[in-house]
C-alpha atoms as an extended CHARMM CRD file, in Angstrom:
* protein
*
       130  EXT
         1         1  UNK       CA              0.0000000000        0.0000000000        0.0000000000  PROA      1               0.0000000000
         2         2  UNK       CA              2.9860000000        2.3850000000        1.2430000000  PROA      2               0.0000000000
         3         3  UNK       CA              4.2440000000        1.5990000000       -2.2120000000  PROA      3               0.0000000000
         4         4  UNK       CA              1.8890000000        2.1690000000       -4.4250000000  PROA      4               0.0000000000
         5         5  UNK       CA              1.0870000000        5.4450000000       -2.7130000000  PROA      5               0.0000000000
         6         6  UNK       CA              4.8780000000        6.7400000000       -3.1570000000  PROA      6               0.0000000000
         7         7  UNK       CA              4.8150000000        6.0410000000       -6.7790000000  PROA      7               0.0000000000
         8         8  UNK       CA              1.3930000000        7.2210000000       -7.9670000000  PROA      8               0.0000000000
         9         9  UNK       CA              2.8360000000       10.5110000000       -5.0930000000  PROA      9               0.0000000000
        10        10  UNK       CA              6.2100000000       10.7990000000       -7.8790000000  PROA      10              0.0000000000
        11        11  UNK       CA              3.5220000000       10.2340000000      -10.9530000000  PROA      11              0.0000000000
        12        12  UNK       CA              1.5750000000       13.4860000000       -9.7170000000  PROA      12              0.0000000000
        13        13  UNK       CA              5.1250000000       14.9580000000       -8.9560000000  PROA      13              0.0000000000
        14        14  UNK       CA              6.3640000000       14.4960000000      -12.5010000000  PROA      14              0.0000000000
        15        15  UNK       CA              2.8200000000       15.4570000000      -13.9680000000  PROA      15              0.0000000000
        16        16  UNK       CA              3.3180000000       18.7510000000      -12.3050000000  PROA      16              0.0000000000
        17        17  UNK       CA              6.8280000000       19.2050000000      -13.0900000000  PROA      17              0.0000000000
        18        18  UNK       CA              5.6040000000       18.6530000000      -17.0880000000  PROA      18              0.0000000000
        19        19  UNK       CA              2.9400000000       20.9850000000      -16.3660000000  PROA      19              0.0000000000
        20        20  UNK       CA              5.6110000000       23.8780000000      -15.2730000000  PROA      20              0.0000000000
        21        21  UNK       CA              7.6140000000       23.5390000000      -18.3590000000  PROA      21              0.0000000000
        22        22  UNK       CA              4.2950000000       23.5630000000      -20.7480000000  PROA      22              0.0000000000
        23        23  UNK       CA              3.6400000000       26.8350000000      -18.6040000000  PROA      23              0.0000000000
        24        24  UNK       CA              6.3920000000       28.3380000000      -19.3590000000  PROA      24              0.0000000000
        25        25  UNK       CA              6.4980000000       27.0180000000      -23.2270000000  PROA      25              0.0000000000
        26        26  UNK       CA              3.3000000000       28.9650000000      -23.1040000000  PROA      26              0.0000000000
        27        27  UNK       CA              4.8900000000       32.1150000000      -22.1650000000  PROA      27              0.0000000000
        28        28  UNK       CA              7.3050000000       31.8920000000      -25.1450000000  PROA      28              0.0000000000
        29        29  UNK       CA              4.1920000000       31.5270000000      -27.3120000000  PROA      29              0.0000000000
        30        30  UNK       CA              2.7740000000       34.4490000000      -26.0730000000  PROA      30              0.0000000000
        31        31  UNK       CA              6.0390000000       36.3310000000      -26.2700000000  PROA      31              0.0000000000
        32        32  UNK       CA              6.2460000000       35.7870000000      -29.8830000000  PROA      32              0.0000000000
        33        33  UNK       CA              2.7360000000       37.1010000000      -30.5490000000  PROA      33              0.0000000000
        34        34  UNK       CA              1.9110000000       39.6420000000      -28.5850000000  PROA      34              0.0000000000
        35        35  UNK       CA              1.5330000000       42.5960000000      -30.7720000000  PROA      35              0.0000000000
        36        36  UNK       CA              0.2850000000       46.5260000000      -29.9130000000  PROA      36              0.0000000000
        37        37  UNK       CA              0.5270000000       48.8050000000      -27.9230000000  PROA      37              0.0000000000
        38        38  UNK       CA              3.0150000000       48.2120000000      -24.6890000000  PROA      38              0.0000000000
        39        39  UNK       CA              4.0200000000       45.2480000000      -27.0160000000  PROA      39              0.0000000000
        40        40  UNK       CA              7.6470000000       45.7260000000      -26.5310000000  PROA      40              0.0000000000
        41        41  UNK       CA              7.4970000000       46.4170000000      -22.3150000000  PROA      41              0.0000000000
        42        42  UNK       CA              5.3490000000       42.9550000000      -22.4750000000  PROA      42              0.0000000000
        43        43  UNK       CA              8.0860000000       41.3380000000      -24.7660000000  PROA      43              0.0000000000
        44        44  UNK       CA             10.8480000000       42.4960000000      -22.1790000000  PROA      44              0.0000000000
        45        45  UNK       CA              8.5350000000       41.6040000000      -19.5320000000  PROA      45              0.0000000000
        46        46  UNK       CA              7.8280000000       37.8800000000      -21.0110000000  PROA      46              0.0000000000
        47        47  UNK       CA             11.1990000000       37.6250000000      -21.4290000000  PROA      47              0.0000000000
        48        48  UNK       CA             12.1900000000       38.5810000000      -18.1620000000  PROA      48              0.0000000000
        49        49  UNK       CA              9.7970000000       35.6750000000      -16.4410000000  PROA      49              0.0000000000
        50        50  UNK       CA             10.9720000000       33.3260000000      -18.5960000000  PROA      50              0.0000000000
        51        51  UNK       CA             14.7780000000       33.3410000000      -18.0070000000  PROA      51              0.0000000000
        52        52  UNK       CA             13.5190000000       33.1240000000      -13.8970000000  PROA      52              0.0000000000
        53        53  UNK       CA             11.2770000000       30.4060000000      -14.7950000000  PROA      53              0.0000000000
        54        54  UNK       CA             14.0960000000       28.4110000000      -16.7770000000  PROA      54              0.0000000000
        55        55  UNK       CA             16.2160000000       28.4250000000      -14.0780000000  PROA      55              0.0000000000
        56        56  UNK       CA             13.5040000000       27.9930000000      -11.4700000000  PROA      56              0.0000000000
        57        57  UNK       CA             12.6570000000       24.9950000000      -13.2540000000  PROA      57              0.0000000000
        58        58  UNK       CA             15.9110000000       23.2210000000      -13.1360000000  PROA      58              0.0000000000
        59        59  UNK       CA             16.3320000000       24.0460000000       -9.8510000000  PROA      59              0.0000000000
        60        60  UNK       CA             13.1730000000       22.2630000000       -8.7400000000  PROA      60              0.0000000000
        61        61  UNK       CA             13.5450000000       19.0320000000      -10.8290000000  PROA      61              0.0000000000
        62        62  UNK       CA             17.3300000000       18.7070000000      -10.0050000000  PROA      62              0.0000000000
        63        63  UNK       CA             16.5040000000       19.1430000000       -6.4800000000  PROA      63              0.0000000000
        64        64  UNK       CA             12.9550000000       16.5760000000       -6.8990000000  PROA      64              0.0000000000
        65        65  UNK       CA             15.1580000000       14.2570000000       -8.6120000000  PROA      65              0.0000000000
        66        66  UNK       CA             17.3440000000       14.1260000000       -5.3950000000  PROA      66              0.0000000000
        67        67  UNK       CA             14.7340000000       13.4060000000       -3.3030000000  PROA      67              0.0000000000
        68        68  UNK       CA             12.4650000000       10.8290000000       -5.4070000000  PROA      68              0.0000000000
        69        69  UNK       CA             15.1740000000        9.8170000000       -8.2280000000  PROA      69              0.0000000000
        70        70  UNK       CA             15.0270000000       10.0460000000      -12.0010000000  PROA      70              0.0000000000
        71        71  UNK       CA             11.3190000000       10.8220000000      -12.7510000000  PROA      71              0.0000000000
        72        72  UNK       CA              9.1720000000       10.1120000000      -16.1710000000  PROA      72              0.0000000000
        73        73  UNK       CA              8.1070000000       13.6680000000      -16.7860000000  PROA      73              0.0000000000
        74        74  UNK       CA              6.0050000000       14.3090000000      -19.9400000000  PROA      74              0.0000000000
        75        75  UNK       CA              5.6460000000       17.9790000000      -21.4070000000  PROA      75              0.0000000000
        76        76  UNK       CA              1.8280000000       18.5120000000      -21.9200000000  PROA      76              0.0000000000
        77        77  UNK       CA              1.0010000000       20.0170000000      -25.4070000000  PROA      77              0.0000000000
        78        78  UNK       CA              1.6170000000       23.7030000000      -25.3400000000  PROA      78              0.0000000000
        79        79  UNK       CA             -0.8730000000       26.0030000000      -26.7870000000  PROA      79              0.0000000000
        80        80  UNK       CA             -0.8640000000       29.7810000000      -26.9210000000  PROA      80              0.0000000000
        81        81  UNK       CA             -3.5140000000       30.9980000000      -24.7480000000  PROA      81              0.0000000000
        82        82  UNK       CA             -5.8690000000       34.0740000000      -26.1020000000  PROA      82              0.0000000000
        83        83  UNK       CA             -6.3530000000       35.5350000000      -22.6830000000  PROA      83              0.0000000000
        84        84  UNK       CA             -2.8780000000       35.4740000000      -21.5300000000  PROA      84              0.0000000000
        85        85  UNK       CA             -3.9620000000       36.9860000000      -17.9160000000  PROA      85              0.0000000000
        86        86  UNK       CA             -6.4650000000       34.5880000000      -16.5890000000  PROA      86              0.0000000000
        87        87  UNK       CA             -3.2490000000       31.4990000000      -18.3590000000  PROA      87              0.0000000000
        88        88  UNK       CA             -1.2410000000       33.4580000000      -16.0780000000  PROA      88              0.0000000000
        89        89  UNK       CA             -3.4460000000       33.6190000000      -13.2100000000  PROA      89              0.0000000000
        90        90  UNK       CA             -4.7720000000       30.2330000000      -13.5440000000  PROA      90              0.0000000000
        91        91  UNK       CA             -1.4420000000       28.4690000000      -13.5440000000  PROA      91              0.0000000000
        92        92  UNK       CA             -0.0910000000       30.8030000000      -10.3340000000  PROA      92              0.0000000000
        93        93  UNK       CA             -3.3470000000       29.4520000000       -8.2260000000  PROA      93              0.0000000000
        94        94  UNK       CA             -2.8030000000       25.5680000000       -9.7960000000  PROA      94              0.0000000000
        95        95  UNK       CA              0.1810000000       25.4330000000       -7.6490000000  PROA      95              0.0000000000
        96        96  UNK       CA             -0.9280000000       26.9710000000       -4.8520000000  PROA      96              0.0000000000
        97        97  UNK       CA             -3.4240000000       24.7550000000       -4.7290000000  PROA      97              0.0000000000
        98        98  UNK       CA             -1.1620000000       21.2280000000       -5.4160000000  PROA      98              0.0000000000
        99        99  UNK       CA              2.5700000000       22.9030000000       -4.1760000000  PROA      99              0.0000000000
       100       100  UNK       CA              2.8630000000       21.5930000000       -0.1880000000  PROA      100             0.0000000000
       101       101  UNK       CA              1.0120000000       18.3250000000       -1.1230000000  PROA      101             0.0000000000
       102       102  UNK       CA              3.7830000000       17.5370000000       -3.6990000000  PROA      102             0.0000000000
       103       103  UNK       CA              6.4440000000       19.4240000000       -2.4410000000  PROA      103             0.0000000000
       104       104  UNK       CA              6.4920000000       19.2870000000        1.2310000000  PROA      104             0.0000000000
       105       105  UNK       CA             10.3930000000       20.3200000000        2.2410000000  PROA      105             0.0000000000
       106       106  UNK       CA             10.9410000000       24.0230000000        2.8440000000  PROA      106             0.0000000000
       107       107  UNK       CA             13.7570000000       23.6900000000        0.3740000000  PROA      107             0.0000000000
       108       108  UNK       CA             11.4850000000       22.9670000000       -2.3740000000  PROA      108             0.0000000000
       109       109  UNK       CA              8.9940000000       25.2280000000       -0.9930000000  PROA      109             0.0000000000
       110       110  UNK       CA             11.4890000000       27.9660000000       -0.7490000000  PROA      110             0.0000000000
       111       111  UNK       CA             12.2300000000       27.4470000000       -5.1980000000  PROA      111             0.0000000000
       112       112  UNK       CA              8.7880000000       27.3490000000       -5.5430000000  PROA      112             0.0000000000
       113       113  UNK       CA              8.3750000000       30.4380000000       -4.2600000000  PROA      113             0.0000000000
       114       114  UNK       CA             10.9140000000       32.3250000000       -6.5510000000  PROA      114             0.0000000000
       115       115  UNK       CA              8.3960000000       30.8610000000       -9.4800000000  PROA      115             0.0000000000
       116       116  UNK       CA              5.5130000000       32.4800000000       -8.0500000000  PROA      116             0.0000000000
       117       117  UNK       CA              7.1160000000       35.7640000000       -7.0370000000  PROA      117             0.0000000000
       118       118  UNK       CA              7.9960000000       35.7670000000      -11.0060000000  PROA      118             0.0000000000
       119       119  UNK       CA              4.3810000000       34.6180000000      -11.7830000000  PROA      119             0.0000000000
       120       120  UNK       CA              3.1500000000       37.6060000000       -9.7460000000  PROA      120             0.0000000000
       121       121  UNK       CA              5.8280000000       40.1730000000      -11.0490000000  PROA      121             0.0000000000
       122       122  UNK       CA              5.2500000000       39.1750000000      -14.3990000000  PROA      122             0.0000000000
       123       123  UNK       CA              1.0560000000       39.4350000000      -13.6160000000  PROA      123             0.0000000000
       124       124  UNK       CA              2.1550000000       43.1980000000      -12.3260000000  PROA      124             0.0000000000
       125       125  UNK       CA              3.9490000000       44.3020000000      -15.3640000000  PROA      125             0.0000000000
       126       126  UNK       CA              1.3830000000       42.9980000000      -18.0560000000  PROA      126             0.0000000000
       127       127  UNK       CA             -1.8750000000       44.2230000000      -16.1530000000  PROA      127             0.0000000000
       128       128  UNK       CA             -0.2180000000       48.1110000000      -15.7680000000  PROA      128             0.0000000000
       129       129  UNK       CA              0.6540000000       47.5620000000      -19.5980000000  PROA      129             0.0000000000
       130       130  UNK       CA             -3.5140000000       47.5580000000      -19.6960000000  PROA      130             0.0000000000
């Protein structure tokens, strides 16, 4: 039983580890389209969140990897959203939601924050660009 638990725990671990890298393939979408005006402070902005997020992201699985050894994480299909805000906003709450169930050590908890505080930064910029 202890077993089985553990391994469907690293299945929803390395779901959600596929579902941080779709989210931020789906900012690079959005990055290359976004057109108009405050187009350019969004690009920067995008861009900006992005680089965090990349190295946010290897942070995390290196340090999940550690803990629960090589995982089987599969990238979700990555679509460009058409309301990037509520993408944004809906992926910032989807951890919030999921984060100290799956990632329970303060270290972990600790990365994760850096990814939201980019999440929300990023959220700041593109809603004053409004």
């Amino acid at each position: 039983m202890i077993m089985a638990k553990s391994k469907e725990n690293k299945n929803e671990v390395a779901a959600s580890l596929g579902e941080l890298i779709s989210f931020r393939n789906s900012l690079k979408l959005i990055h290359w389209s976004i057109t108009g005006r405050g187009s350019y402070e969004a690009h920067i902005s995008l861009d900006q969140a992005i680089d965090s997020l990349g190295e946010i992201t290897d942070r995390l699985v290196e340090t999940t990897f550690a803990l629960k050894g090589t995982l089987d994480i599969v990238i979700p299909e990555t679509a460009r959203p058409k309301d990037y805000i509520k993408h944004i906003e809906g992926f910032y709450k989807s951890v919030e939601d999921t984060r100290e169930q799956l990632f329970p050590e303060s270290f972990s908890q600790s990365i994760i924050d850096d990814g939201q505080e980019a999440i929300q930064q990023l959220l700041f910029r593109l809603k004053r660009l409004e």
